[in-house]
PDB file with SEQRES, HELIX, SHEET and CRYST1 records, atoms N, CA, C and O in Angstrom:
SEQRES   1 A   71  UNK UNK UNK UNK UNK UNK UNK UNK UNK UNK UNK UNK UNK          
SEQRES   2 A   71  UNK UNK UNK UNK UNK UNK UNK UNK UNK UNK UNK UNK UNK          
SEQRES   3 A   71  UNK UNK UNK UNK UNK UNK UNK UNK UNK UNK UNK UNK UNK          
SEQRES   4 A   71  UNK UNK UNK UNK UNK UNK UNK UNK UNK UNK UNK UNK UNK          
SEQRES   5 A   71  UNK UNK UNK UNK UNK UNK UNK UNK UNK UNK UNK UNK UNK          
SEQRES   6 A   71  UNK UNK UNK UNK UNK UNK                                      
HELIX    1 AA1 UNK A   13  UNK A   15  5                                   3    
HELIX    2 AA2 UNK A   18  UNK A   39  1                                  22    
HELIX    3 AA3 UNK A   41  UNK A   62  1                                  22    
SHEET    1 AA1 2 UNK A   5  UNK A   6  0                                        
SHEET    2 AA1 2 UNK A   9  UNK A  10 -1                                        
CRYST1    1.000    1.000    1.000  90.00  90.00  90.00 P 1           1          
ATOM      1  N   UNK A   1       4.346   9.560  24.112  1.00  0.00           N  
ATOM      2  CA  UNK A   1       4.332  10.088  22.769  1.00  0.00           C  
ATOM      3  C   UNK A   1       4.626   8.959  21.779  1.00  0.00           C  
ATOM      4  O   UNK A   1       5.727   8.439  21.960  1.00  0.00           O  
ATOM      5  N   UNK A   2       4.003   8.532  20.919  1.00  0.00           N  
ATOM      6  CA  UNK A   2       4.124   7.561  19.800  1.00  0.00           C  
ATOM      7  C   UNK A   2       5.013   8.145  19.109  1.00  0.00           C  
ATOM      8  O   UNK A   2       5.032   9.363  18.931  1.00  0.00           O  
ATOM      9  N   UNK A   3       6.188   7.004  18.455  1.00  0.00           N  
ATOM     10  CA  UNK A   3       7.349   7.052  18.147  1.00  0.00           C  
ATOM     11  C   UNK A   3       6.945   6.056  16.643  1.00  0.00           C  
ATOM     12  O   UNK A   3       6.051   5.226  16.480  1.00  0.00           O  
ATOM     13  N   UNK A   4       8.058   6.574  15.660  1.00  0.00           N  
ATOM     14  CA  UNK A   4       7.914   5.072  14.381  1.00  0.00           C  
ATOM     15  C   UNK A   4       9.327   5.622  14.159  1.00  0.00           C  
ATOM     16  O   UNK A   4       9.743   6.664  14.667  1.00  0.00           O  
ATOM     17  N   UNK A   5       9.991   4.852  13.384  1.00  0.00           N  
ATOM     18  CA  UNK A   5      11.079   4.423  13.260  1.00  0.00           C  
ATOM     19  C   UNK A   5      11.493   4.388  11.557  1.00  0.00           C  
ATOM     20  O   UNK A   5      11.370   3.290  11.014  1.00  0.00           O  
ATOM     21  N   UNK A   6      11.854   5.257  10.923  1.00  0.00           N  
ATOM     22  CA  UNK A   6      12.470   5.440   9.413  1.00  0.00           C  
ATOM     23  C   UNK A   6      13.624   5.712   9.447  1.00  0.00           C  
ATOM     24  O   UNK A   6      14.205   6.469  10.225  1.00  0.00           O  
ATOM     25  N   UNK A   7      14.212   4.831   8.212  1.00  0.00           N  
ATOM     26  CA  UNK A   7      15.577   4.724   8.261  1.00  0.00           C  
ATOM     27  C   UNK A   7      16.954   4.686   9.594  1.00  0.00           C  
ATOM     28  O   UNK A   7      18.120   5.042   9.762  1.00  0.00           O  
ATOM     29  N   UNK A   8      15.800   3.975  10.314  1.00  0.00           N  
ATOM     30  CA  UNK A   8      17.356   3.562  11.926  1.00  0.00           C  
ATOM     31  C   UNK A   8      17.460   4.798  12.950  1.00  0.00           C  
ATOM     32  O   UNK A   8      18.292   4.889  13.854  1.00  0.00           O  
ATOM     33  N   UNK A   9      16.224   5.950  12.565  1.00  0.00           N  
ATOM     34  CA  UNK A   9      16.168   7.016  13.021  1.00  0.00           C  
ATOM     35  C   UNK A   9      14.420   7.029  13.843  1.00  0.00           C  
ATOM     36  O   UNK A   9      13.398   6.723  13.230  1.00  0.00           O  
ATOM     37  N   UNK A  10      14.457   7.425  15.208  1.00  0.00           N  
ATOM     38  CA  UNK A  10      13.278   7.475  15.881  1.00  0.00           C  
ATOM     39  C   UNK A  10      12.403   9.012  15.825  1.00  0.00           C  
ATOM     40  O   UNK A  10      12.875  10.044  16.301  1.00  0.00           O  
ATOM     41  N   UNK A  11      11.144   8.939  15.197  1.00  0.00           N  
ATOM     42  CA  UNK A  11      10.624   9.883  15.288  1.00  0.00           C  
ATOM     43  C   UNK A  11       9.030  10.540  16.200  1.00  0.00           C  
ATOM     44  O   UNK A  11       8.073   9.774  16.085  1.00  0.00           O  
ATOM     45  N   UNK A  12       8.830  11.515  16.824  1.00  0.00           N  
ATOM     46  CA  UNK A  12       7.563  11.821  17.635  1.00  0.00           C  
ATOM     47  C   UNK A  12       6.541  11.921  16.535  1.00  0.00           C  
ATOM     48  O   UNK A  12       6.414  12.892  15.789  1.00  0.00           O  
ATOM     49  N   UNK A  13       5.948  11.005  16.514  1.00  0.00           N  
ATOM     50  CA  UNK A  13       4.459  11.356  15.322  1.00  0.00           C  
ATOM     51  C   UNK A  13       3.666  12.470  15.953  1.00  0.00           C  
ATOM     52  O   UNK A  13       3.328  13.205  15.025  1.00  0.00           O  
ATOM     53  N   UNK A  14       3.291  12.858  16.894  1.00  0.00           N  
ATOM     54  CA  UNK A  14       3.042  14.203  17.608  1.00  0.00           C  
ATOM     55  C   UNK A  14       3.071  15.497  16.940  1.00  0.00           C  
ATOM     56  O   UNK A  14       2.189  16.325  16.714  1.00  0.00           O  
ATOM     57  N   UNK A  15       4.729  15.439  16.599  1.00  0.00           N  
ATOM     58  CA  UNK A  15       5.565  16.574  16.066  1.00  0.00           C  
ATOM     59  C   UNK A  15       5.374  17.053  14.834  1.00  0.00           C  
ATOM     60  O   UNK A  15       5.560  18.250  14.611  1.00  0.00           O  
ATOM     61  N   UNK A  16       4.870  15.959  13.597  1.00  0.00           N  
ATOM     62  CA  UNK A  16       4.933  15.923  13.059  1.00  0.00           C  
ATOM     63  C   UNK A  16       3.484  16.941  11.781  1.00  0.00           C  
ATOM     64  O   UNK A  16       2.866  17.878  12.286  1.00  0.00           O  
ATOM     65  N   UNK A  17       3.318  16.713  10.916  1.00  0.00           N  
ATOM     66  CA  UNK A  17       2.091  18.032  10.343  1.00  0.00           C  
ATOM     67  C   UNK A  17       1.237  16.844  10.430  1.00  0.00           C  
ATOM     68  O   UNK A  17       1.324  15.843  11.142  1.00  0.00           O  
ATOM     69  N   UNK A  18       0.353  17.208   9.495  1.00  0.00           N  
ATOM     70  CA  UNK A  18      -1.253  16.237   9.780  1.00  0.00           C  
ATOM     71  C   UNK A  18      -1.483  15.332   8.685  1.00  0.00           C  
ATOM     72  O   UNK A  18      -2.206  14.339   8.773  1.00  0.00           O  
ATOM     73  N   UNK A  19      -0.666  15.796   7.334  1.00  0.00           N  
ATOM     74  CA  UNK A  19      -0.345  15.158   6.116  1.00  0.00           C  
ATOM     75  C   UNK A  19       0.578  13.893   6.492  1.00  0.00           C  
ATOM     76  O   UNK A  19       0.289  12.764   6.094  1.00  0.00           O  
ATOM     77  N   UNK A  20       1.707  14.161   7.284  1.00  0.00           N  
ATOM     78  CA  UNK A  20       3.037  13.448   7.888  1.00  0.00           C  
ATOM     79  C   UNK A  20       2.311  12.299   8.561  1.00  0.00           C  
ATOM     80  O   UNK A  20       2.644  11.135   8.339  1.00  0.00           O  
ATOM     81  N   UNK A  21       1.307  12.623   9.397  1.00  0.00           N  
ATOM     82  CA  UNK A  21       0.556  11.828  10.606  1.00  0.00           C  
ATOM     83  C   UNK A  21      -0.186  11.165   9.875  1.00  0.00           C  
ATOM     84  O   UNK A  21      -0.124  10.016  10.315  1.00  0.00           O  
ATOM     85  N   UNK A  22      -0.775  11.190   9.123  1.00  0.00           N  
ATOM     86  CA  UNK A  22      -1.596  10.314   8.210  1.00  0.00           C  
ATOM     87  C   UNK A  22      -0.973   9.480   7.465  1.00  0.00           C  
ATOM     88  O   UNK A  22      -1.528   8.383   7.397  1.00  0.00           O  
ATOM     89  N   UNK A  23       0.068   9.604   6.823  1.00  0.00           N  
ATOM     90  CA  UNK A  23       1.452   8.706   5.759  1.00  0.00           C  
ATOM     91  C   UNK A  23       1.712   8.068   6.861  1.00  0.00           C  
ATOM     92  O   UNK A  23       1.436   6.894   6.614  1.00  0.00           O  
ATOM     93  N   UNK A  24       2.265   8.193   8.468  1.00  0.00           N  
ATOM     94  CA  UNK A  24       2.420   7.581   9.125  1.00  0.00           C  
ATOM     95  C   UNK A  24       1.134   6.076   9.406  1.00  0.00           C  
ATOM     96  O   UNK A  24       1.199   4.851   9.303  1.00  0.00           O  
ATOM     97  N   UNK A  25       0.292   6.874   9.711  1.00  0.00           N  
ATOM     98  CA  UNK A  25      -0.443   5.724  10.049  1.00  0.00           C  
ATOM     99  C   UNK A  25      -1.128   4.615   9.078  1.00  0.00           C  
ATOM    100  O   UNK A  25      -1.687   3.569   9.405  1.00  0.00           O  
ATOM    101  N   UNK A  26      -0.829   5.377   7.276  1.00  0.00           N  
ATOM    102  CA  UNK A  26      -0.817   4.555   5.986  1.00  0.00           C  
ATOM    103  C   UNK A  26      -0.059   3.645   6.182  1.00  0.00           C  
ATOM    104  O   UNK A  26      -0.374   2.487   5.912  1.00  0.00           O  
ATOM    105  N   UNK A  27       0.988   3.944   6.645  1.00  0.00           N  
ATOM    106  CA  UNK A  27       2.342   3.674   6.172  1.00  0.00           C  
ATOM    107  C   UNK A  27       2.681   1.971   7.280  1.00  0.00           C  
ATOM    108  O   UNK A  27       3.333   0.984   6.939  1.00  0.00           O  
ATOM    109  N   UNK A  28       1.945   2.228   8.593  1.00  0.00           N  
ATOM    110  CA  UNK A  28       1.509   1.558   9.775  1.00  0.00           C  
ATOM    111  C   UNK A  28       0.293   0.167   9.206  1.00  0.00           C  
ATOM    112  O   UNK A  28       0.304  -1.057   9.330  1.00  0.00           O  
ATOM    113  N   UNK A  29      -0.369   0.863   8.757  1.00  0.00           N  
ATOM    114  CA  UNK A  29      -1.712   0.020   8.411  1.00  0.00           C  
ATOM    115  C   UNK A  29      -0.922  -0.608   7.041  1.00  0.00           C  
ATOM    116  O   UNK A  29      -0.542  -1.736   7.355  1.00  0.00           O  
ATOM    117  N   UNK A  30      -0.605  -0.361   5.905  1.00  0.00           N  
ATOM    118  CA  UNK A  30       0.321  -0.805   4.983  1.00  0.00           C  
ATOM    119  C   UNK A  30       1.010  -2.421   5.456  1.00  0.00           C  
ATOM    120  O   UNK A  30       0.841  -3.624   5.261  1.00  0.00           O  
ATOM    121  N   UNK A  31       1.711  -1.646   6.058  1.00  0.00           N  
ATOM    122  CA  UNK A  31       2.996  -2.957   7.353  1.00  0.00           C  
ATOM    123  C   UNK A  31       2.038  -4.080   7.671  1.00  0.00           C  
ATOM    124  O   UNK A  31       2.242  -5.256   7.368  1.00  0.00           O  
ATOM    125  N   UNK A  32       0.941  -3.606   8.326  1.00  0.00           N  
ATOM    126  CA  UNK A  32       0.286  -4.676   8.787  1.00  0.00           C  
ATOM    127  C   UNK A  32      -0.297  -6.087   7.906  1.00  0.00           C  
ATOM    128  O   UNK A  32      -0.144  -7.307   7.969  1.00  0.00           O  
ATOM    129  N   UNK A  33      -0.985  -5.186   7.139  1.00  0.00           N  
ATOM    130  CA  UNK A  33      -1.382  -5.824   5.736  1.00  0.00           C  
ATOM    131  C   UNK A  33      -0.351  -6.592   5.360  1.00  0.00           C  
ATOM    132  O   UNK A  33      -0.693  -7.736   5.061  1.00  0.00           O  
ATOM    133  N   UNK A  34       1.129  -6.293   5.245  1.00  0.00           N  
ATOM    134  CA  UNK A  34       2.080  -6.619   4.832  1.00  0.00           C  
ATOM    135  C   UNK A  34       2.520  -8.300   5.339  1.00  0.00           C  
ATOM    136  O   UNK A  34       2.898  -9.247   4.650  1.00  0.00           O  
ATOM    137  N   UNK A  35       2.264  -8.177   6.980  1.00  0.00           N  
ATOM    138  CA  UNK A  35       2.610  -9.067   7.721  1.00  0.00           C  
ATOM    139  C   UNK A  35       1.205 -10.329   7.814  1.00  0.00           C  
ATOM    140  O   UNK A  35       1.529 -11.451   8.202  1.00  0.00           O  
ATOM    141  N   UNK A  36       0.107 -10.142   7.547  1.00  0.00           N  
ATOM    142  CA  UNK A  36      -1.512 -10.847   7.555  1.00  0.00           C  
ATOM    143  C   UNK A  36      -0.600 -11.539   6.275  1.00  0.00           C  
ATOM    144  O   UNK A  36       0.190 -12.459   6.486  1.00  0.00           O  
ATOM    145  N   UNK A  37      -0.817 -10.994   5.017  1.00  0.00           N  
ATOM    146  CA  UNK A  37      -0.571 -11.453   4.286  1.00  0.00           C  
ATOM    147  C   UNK A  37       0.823 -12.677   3.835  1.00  0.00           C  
ATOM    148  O   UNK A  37       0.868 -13.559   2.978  1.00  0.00           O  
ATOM    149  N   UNK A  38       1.919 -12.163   4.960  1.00  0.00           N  
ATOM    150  CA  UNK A  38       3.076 -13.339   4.691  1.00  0.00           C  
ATOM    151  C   UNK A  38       2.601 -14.668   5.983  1.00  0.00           C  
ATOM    152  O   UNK A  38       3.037 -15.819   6.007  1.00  0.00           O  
ATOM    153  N   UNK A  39       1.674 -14.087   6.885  1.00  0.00           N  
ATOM    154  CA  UNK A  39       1.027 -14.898   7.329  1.00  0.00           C  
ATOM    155  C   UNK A  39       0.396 -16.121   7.030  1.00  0.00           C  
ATOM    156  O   UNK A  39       0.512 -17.300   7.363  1.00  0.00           O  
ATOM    157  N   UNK A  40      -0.550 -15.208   6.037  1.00  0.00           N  
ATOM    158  CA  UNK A  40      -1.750 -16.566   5.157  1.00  0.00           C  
ATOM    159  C   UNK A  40      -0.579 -17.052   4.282  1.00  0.00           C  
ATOM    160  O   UNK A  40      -0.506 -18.236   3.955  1.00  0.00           O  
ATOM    161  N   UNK A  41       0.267 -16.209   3.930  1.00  0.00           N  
ATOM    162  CA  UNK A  41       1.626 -17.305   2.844  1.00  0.00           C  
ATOM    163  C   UNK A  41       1.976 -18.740   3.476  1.00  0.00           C  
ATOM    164  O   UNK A  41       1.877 -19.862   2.979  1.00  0.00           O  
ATOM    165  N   UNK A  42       2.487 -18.256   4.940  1.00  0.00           N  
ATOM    166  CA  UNK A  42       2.740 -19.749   5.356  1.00  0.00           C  
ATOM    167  C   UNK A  42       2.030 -20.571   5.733  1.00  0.00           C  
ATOM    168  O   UNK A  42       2.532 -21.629   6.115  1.00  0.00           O  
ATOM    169  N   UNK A  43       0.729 -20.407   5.763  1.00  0.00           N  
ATOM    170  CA  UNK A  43      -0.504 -20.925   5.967  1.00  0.00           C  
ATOM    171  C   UNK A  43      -0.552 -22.016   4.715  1.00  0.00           C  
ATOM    172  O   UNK A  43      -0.134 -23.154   4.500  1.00  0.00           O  
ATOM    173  N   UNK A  44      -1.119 -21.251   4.194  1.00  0.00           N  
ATOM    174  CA  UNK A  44      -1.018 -21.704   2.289  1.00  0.00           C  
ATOM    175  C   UNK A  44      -0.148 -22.782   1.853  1.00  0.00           C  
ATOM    176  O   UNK A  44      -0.485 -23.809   1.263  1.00  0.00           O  
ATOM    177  N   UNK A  45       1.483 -22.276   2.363  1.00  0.00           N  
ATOM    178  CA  UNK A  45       2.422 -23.181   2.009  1.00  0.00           C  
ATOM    179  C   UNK A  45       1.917 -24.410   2.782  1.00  0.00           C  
ATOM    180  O   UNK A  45       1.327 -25.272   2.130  1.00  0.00           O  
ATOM    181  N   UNK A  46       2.074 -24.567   3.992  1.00  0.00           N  
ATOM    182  CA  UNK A  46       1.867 -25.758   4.801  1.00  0.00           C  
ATOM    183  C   UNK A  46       0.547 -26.715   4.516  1.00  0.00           C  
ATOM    184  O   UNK A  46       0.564 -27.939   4.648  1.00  0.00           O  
ATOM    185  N   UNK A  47      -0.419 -26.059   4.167  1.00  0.00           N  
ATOM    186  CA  UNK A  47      -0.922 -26.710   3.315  1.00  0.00           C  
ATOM    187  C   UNK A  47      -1.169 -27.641   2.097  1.00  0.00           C  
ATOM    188  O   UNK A  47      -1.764 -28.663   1.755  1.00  0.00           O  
ATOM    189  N   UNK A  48      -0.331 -26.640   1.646  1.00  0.00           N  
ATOM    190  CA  UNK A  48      -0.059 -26.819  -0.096  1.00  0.00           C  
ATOM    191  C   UNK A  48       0.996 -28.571  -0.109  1.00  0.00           C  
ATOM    192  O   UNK A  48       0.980 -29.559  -0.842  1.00  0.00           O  
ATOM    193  N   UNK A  49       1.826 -28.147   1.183  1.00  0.00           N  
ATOM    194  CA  UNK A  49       2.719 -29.097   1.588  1.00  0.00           C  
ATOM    195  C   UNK A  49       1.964 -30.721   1.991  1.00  0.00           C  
ATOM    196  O   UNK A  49       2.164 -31.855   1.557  1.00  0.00           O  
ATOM    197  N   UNK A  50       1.021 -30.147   3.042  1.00  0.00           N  
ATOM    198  CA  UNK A  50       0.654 -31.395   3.592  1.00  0.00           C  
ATOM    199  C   UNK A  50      -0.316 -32.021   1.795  1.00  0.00           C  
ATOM    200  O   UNK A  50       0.159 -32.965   1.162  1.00  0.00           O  
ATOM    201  N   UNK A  51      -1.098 -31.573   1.499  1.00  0.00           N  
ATOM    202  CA  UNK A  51      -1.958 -31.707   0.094  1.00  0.00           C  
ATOM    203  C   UNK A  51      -0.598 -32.899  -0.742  1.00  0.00           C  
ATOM    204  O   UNK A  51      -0.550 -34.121  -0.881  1.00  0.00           O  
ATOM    205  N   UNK A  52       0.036 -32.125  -1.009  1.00  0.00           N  
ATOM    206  CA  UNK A  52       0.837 -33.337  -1.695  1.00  0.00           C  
ATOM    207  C   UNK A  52       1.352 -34.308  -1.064  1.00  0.00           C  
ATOM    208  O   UNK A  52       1.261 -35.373  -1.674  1.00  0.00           O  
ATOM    209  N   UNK A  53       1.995 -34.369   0.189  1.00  0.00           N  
ATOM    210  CA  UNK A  53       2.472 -35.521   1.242  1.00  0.00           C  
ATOM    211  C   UNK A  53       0.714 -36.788   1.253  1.00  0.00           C  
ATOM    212  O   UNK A  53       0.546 -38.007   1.272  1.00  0.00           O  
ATOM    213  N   UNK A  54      -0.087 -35.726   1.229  1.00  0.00           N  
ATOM    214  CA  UNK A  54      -1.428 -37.004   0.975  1.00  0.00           C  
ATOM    215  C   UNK A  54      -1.457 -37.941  -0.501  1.00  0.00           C  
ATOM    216  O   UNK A  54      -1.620 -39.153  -0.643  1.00  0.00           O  
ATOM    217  N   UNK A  55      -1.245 -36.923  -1.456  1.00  0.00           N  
ATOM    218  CA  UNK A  55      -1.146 -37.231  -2.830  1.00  0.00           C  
ATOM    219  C   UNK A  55      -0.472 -38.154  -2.924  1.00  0.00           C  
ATOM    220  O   UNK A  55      -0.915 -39.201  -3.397  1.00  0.00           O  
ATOM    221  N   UNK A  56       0.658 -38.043  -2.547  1.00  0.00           N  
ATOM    222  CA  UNK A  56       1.512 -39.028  -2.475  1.00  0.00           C  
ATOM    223  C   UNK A  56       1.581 -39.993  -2.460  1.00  0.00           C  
ATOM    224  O   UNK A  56       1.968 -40.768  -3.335  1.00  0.00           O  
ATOM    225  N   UNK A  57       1.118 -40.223  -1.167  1.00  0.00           N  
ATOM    226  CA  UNK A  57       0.834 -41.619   0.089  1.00  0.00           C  
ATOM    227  C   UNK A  57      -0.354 -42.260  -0.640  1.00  0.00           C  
ATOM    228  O   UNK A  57      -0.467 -43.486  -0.629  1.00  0.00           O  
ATOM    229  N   UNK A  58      -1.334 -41.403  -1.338  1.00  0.00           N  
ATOM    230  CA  UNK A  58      -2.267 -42.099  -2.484  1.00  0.00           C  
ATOM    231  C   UNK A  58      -1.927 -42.517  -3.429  1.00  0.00           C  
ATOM    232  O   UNK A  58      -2.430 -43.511  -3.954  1.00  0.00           O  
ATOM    233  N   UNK A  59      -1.226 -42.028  -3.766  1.00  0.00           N  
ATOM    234  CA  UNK A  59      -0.595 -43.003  -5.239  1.00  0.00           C  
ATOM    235  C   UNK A  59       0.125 -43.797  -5.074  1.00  0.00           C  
ATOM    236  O   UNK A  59       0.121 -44.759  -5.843  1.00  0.00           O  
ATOM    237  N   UNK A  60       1.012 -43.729  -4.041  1.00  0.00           N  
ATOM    238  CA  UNK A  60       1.565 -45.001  -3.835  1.00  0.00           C  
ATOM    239  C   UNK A  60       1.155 -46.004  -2.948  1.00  0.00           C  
ATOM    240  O   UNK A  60       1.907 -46.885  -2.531  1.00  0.00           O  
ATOM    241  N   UNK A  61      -0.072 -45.878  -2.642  1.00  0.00           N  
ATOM    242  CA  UNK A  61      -1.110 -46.517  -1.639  1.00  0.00           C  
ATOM    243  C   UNK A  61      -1.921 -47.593  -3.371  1.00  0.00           C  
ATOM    244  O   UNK A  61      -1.737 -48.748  -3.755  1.00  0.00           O  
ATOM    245  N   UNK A  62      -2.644 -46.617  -3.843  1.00  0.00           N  
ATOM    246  CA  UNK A  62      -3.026 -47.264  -5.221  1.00  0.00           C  
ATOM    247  C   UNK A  62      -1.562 -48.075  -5.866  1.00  0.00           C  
ATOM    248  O   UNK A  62      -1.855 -48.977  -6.651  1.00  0.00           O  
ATOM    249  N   UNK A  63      -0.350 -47.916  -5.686  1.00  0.00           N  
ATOM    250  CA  UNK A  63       0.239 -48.327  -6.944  1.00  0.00           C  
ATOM    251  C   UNK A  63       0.805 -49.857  -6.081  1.00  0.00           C  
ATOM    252  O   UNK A  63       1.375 -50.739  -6.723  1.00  0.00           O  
ATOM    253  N   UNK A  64       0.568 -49.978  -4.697  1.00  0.00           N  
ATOM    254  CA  UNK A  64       1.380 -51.322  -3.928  1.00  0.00           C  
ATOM    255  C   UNK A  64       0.144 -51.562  -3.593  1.00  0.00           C  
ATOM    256  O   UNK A  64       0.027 -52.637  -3.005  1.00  0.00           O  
ATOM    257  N   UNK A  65      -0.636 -51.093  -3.709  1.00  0.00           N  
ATOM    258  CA  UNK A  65      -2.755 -51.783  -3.279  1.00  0.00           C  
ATOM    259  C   UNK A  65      -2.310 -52.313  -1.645  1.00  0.00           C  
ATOM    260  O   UNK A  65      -2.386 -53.443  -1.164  1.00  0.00           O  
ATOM    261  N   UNK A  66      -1.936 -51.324  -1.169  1.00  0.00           N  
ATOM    262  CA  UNK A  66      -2.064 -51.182   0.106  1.00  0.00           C  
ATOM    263  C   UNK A  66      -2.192 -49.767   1.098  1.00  0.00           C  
ATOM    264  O   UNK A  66      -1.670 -48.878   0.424  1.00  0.00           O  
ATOM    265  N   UNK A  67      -2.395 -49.514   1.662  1.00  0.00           N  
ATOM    266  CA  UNK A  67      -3.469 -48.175   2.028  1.00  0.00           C  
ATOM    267  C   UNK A  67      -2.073 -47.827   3.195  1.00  0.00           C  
ATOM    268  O   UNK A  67      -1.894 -48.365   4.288  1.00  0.00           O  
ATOM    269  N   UNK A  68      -1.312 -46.878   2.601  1.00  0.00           N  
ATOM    270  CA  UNK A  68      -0.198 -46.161   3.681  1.00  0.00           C  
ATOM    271  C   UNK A  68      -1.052 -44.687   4.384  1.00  0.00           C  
ATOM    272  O   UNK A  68      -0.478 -43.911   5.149  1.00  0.00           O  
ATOM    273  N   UNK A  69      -1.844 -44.600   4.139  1.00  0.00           N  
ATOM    274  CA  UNK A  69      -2.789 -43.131   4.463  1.00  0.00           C  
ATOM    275  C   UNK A  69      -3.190 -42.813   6.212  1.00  0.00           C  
ATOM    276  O   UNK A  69      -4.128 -43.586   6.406  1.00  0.00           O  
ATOM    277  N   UNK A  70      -3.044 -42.396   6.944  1.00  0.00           N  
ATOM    278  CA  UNK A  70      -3.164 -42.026   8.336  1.00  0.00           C  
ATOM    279  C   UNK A  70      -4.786 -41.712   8.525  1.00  0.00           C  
ATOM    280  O   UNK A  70      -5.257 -41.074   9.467  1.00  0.00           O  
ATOM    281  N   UNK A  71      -5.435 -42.214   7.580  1.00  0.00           N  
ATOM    282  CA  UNK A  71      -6.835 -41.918   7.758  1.00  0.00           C  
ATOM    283  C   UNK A  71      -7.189 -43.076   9.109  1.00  0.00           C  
ATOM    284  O   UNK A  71      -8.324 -43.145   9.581  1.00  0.00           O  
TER     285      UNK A  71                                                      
END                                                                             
């Protein structure tokens, strides 16, 4: 029997009406979305991160006219 979990309390989605069962599985699909999305966040960040660590190493590659770059 599929179980979800509100407020620290376990419930039978089974048991539940058909309105209830549907908010449930909104509520499921919601979460997910929830988690993709802090996903691509750290994606993004680490990116965003490495992007300037290059920037960097370029400008101060241009500013000592010597090439610190891992290319």
């Amino acid at each position: 029997m599929p179980k979800f979990k509100l407020d620290d309390k376990e419930y039978d989605v089974e048991v539940l009406s058909a309105k209830a069962q549907q908010l449930t599985a909104d509520l499921q699909n919601i979460t997910a979305r929830i988690q993709e999305t802090n996903n691509m966040i750290a994606i993004l960040t680490k990116a965003k991160r490495a992007y300037i660590a290059d920037l960097k190493s370029e400008m101060l590659s241009a500013k000592a006219g010597f090439d610190f770059g891992n290319d």
